[in-house]
Each structure stands twice: as structure tokens, then as C-alpha cells.
C-alpha positions as CSV (number, residue, x, y, z in Angstrom):
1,X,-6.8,7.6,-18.6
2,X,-9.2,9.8,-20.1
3,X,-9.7,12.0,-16.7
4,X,-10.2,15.8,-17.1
5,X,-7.4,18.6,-16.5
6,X,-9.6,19.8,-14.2
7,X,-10.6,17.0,-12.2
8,X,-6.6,16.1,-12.0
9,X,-5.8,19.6,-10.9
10,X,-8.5,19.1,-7.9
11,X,-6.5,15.5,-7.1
12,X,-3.0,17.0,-6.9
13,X,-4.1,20.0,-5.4
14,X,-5.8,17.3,-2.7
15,X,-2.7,15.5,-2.9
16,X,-0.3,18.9,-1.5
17,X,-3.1,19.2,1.1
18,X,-2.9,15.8,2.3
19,X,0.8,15.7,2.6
20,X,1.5,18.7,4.2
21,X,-0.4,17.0,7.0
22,X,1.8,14.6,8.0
23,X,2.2,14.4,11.9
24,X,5.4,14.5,13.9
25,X,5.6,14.1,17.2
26,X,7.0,16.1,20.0
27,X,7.5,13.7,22.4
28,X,10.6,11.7,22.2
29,X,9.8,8.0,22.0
30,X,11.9,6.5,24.8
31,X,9.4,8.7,26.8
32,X,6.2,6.8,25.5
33,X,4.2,3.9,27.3
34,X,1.5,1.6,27.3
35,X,1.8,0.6,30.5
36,X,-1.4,-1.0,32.1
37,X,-3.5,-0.6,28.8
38,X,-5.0,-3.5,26.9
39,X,-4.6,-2.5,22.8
40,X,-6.7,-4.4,19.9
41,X,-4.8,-5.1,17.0
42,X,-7.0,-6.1,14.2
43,X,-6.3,-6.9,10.7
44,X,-8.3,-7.8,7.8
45,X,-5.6,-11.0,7.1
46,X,-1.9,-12.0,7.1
47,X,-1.6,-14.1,3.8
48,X,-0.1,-10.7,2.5
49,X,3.3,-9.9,3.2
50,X,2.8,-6.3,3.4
51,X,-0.4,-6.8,5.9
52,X,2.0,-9.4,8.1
53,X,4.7,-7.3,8.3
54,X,2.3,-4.2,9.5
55,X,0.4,-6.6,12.2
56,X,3.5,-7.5,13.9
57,X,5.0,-4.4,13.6
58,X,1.8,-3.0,15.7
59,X,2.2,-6.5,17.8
60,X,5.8,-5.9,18.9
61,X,5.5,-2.1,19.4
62,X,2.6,-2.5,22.0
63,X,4.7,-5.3,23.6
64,X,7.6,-3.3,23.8
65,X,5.4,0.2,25.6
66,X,4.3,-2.3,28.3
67,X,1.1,-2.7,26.6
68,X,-0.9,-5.8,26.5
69,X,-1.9,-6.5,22.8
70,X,-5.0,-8.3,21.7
71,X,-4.9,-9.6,18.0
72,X,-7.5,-10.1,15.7
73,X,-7.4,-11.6,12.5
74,X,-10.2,-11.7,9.3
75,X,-8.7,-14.1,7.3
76,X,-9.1,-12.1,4.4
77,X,-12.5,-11.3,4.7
78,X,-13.7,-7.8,5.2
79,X,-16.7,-8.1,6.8
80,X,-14.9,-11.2,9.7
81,X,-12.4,-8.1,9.9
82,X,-14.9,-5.7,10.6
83,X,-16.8,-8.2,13.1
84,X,-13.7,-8.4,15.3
85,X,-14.0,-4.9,16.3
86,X,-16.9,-6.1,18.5
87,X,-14.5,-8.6,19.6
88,X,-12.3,-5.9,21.1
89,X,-15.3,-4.1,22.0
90,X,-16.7,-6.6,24.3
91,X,-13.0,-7.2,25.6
92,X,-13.4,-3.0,26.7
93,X,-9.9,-2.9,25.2
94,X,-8.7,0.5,25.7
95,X,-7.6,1.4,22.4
96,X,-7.8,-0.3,18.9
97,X,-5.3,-0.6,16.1
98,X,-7.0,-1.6,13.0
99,X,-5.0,-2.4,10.0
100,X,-7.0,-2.2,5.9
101,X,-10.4,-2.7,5.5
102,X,-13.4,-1.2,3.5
103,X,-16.1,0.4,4.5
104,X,-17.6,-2.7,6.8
105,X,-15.5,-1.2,9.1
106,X,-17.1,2.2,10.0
107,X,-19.8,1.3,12.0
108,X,-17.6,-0.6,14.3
109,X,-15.1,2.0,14.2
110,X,-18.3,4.7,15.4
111,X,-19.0,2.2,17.8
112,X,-16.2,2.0,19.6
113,X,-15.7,5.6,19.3
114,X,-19.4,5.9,21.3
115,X,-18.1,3.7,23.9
116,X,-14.7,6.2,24.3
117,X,-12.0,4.0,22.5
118,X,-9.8,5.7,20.4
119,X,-8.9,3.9,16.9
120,X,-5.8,4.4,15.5
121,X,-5.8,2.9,11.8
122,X,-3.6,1.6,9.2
123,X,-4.6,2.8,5.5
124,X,-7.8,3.2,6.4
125,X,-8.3,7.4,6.4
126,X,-12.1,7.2,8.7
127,X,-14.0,10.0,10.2
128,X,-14.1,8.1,13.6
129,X,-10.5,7.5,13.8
130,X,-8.3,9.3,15.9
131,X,-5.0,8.7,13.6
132,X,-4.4,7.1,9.7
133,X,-0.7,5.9,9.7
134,X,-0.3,5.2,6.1
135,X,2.7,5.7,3.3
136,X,2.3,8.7,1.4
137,X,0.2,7.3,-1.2
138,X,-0.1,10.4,-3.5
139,X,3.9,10.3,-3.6
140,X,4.2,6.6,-4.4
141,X,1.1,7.2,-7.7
142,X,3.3,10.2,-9.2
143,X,6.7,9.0,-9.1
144,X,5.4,5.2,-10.1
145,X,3.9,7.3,-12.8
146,X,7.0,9.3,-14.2
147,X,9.3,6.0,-13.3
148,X,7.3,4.4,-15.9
149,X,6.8,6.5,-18.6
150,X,10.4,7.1,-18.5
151,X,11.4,3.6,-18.9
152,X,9.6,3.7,-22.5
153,X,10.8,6.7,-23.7
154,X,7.5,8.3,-23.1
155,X,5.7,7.0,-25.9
156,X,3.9,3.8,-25.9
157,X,0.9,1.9,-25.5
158,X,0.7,0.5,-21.4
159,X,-2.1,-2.1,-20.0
160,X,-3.0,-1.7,-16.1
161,X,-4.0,-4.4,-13.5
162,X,-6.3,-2.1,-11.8
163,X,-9.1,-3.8,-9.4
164,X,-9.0,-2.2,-6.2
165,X,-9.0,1.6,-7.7
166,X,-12.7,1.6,-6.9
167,X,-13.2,-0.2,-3.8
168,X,-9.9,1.1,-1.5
169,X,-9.3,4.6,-0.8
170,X,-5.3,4.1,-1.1
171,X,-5.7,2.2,-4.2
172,X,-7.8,4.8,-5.6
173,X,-5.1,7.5,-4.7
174,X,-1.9,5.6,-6.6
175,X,-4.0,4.5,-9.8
176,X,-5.1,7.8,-9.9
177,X,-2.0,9.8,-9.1
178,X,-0.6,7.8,-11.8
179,X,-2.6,8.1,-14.5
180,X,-2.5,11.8,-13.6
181,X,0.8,12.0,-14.2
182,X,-0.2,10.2,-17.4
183,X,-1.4,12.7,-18.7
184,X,1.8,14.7,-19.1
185,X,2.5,12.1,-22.0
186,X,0.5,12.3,-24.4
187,X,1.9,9.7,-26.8
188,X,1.8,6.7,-24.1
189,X,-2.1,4.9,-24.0
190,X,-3.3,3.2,-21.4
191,X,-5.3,0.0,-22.8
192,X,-8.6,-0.4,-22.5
193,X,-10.4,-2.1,-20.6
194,X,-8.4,-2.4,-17.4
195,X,-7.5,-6.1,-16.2
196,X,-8.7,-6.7,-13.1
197,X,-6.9,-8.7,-10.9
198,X,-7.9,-11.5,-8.1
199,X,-6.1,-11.2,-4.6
200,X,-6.7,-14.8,-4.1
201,X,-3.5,-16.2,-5.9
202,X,-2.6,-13.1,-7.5
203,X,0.6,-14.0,-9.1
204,X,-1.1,-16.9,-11.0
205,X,-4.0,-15.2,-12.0
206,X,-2.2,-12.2,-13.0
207,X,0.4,-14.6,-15.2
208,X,-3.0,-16.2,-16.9
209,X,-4.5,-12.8,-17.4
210,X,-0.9,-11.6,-19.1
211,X,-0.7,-14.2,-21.3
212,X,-3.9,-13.3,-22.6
213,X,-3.1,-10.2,-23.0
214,X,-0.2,-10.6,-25.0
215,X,-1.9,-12.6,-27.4
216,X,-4.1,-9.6,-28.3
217,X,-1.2,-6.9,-28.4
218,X,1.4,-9.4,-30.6
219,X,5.0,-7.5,-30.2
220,X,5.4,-4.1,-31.2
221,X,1.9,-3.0,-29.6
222,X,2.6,-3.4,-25.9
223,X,4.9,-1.8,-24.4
224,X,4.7,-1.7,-20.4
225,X,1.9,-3.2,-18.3
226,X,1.6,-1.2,-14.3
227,X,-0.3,-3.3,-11.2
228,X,-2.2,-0.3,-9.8
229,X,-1.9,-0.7,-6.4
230,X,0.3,-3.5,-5.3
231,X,3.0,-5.8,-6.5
232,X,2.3,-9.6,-5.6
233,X,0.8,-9.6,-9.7
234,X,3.8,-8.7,-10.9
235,X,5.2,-11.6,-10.0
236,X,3.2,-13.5,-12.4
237,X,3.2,-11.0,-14.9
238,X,6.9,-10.9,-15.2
239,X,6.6,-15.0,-15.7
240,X,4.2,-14.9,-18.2
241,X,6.5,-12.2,-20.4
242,X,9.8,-14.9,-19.3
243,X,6.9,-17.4,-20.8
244,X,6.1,-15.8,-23.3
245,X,9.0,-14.8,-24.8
246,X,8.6,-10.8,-24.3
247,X,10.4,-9.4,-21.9
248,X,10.8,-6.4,-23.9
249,X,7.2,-5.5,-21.9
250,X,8.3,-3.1,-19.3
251,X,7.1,-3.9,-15.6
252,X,6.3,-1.3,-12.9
253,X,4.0,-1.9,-9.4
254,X,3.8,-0.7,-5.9
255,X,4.8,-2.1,-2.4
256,X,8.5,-3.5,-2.8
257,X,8.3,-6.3,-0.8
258,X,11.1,-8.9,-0.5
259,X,9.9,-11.5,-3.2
260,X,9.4,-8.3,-6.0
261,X,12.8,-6.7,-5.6
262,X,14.8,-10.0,-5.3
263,X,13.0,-10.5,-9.2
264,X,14.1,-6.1,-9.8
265,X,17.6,-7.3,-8.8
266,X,18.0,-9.8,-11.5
267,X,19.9,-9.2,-14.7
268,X,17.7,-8.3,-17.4
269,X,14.6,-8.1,-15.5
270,X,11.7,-6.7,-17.6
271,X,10.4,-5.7,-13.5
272,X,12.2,-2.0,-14.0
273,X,10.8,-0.2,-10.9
274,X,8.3,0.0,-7.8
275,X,7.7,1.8,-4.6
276,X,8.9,0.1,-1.5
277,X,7.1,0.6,1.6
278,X,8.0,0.0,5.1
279,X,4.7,-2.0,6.3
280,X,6.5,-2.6,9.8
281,X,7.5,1.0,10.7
282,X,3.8,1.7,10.0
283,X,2.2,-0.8,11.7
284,X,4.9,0.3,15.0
285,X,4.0,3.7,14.2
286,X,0.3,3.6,14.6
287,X,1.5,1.9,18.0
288,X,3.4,4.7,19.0
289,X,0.7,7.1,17.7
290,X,-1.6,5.9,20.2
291,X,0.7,6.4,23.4
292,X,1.2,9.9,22.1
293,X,-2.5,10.4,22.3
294,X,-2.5,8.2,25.8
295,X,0.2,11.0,26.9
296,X,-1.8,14.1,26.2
297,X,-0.3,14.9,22.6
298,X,-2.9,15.9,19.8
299,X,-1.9,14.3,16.3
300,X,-2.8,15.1,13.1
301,X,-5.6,12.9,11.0
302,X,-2.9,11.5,9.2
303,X,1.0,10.2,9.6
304,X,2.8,9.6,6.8
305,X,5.6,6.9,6.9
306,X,8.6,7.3,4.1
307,X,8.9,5.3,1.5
308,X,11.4,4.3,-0.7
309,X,11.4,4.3,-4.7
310,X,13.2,2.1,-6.4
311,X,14.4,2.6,-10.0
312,X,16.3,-0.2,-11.7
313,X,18.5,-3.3,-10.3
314,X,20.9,-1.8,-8.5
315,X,18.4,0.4,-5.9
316,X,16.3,-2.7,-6.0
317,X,19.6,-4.3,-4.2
318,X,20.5,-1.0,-2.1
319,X,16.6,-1.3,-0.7
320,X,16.3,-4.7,-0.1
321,X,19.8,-4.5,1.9
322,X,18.4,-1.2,3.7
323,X,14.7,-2.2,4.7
324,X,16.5,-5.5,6.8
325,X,15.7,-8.4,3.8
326,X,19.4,-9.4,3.7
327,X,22.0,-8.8,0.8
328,X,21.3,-9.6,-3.2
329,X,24.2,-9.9,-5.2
């Protein structure tokens, strides 16, 4: 955590920026169409819930303006996702929804731009896009943040499953925002190094990686461990402390999809609180985004979708029941 006042002031002062520049739209949406265009849909892969739930969201929304949607799938890999852009490309789609991604996107996305087709994305902030629907990351890293370091007291030692904060813009914004926050505390340590987690199989590398970890910091020296930028580790990192005998270990993440707050909901849980987004609305959002721009309206770079902390079992129940999961007693 050992980042500068002043490059933390510069990040939150970014942060209020960025926020305040979240579009609305002045058209009402039963006055929206699609009619007659063809819209690419790509997405870097649907083994994630989160990704899944934003593709279909997009899917469904296109449908449902009269548009005729053309999906794309990378499996996973960045650079098949960025290849599909020529995909929609050659298929003279007239707009493209593109959902994650690095930066093997961004020549595709200038290409298509040359050829006059607007790209709407999905967490995925680019210079050639038109429109970035996204939840507000910045608000997800800070609260995550004091969420935490309330839950021990604001004193401890905390270990972070961290791999994406250099390689994805959002996941850079979150870890960051949190260990910003961070720095508020001075009497809770962040671990070093960082664990680095796989996204292939992430629970059950993350549940080999925490046992490890808990046989270097024996009870008493551990008190929280954070997964910087989603929550499918968690999973396995709340088995290995049920494994291991320690759920005393505090347990924080980001995303709040269906799997991580049914384990929030459970009694006892060391899995004390999360973020949940709302991966559908955003991916039906970036939809809607680009009939506002087919009927004339000028959005801002950047839309921001509300998301929805959750602190403890009983809002980990109240969200699951609100976001359309079902009902956790």
C-alpha cells in the first residue's frame, strides 16, 4: 500500500471527475429504437457470470429495440475477442457493443471507428469509443475499502489477491481506490507480496493459494484477506479458511454475483461484505446508449450503472432478493 499522499490525492481527485460524468439521458426509453440496424455484440467470454449476464443483457435489449444483434464470443481469450471486431467489421454491422477486453482491442475499435461505426463499450473506457457503460468503479474501491477495515476494527495485518490491477483499467481503479482508502488506517498492513490469482478455475486456485498463505501467517497474524477486483476467488478462499480451521480471517471482494452472496448469507460466514453489480442493466444500458446516439442525443464518455454494497448477511439476502436471484432464508 505504500502509495504517496500525493499520488492518492491525484486518484480521488480523478475519481470526483470521473463520476460527475455520468450520462443520463433525455429521451425517454419507450421512445428508443433499433429498428432496421444490425448491432455487434462482442465479448471477450461467457464462462464468467458477471460477463454472461452483461452479454445477454446487450443481446435482449437490441432484440427488444427492433435491432438485429450479431454475437461474438472470445472464449476467454483477448486477442480471439479483439479478432471478432473484424468479424463485425466485414459483416458492415452498423454499430458494435463490445463487452471487457485489453488493449488488443484498440486497433479494432479505431478501425471500425475509420469505417464510421460507432462502439459503444462495456468496462472498456477507449479513446475511439463513443460511450463506456461501466459501474462506478471508484465508488465500489472506497467503500470495499472502509467496509473492510471496519470489519477488523481498523487495525490488522490484510493479504490481497490482486492480478488484474496492472493489466485492466477497472481493476486498477478498485485496487487502487482501496488501498487509498487504506491509507486512512494506519495500523492495518497489507501483506507483501500480493497473491496473484488465475481466472482459469479461480476459486480452486485461490483456495490452494490461501492455504498457503495461512501456513505463513499461523493465527493471530492474519486478519482479513480482499480479492482486488472480483469475487469468483473468494469462493475458494472462504473454503480454504472453513478448511483450515480459521474463519476468524475476515473476507471482502467485488462483484456480488449469485454464488458469493448466497456464501455472505450464511451464518457465520467469514465472507463479511462485497459490492454487487448489476452486469445485466449494463450490458442493456450500453444497448440503449447506442439508440440514443442513433436518435441524435450526444452522451457523455462515460455512464455509470448503480451498484449496490453489501455489508453483512442480512443485505447480502436483501440484494440477492432485489437484483432477481430469488429469496435466501
Amino acid at each position: 500500500m505504500k502509495k504517496s499522499i500525493t499520488s492518492g490525492l491525484q486518484l480521488l481527485a480523478f475519481c470526483v471527475a470521473a463520476s460527475t460524468s455520468a450520462a443520463t439521458s433525455s429521451l425517454a426509453d419507450g421512445h428508443l429504437t433499433l429498428e432496421g440496424k444490425k448491432i455487434g455484440v462482442a465479448v471477450v467470454g461467457t464462462q464468467h457470470f458477471w460477463d454472461r449476464e452483461a452479454f445477454n443483457g446487450a443481446l435482449d435489449t437490441v432484440k427488444k429495440l427492433g435491432g438485429e444483434p450479431v454475437p461474438v464470443d472470445g472464449g476467454r481469450d483477448n486477442q480471439v475477442h479483439a479478432d471478432n471486431h473484424d468479424i463485425l467489421l466485414n459483416n458492415k454491422v452498423d454499430a458494435v457493443i463490445s463487452i471487457l477486453g485489453d488493449g488488443a482491442v484498440e486497433p479494432k475499435f479505431e478501425a471500425l471507428k475509420t469505417a464510421g461505426i460507432p462502439v459503444f463499450t462495456v468496462d472498456h473506457l477507449s479513446p475511439h469509443g463513443i460511450n463506456n457503460t461501466t459501474s462506478d468503479n471508484y465508488y465500489m474501491g472506497t467503500t470495499i475499502g472502509r467496509y473492510m477495515a471496519d470489519a477488523i476494527g481498523g487495525k490488522g495485518r490484510v493479504a490481497i489477491f490482486n492480478a488484474f490491477e496492472g493489466a485492466l483499467r477497472i481493476c486498477g481503479i478498485r485496487s487502487g481506490l482501496w488501498k487509498y482508502v487504506l491509507q486512512d488506517y494506519p495500523q492495518i498492513e497489507i501483506i507483501q507480496p500480493e497473491l496473484a490469482e488465475a481466472f482459469a478455475n479461480a476459486p480452486e486456485d485461490a483456495r490452494k493459494k490461501t492455504l498457503d498463505l495461512l501456513n505463513q501467517h499461523p493465527k493471530g497474524s492474519l486478519d482479513a484477506i480482499h480479492v482486488g477486483c472480483w469475487d469468483q476467488p473468494a469462493i475458494g478462499v472462504v473454503q480454504a479458511l472453513e478448511e483450515a480451521g480459521r474463519t476468524e480471517v475476515k473476507v471482502t471482494a467485488l462483484d456480488g454475483g449469485p454464488e458469493t452472496l448466497e456464501i455472505m448469507a450464511e451464518e457465520n460466514s467469514p465472507f463479511v461484505a462485497n459490492v454487487a453489480q448489476q452486469p445485466r442493466k449494463i450490458g442493456a444500458t450500453a444497448a440503449m446508449n447506442a439508440a440514443r446516439f442513433f436518435a441524435g442525443e450526444t452522451l457523455l464518455p462515460q455512464t455509470f450503472v448503480e451498484v449496490k454494497p453489501v455489508n453483512g448477511p442480512e443485505e447480502a439476502k436483501a440484494v440477492y432478493k432485489e437484483l432477481g436471484y430469488g429469496e435466501l432464508k
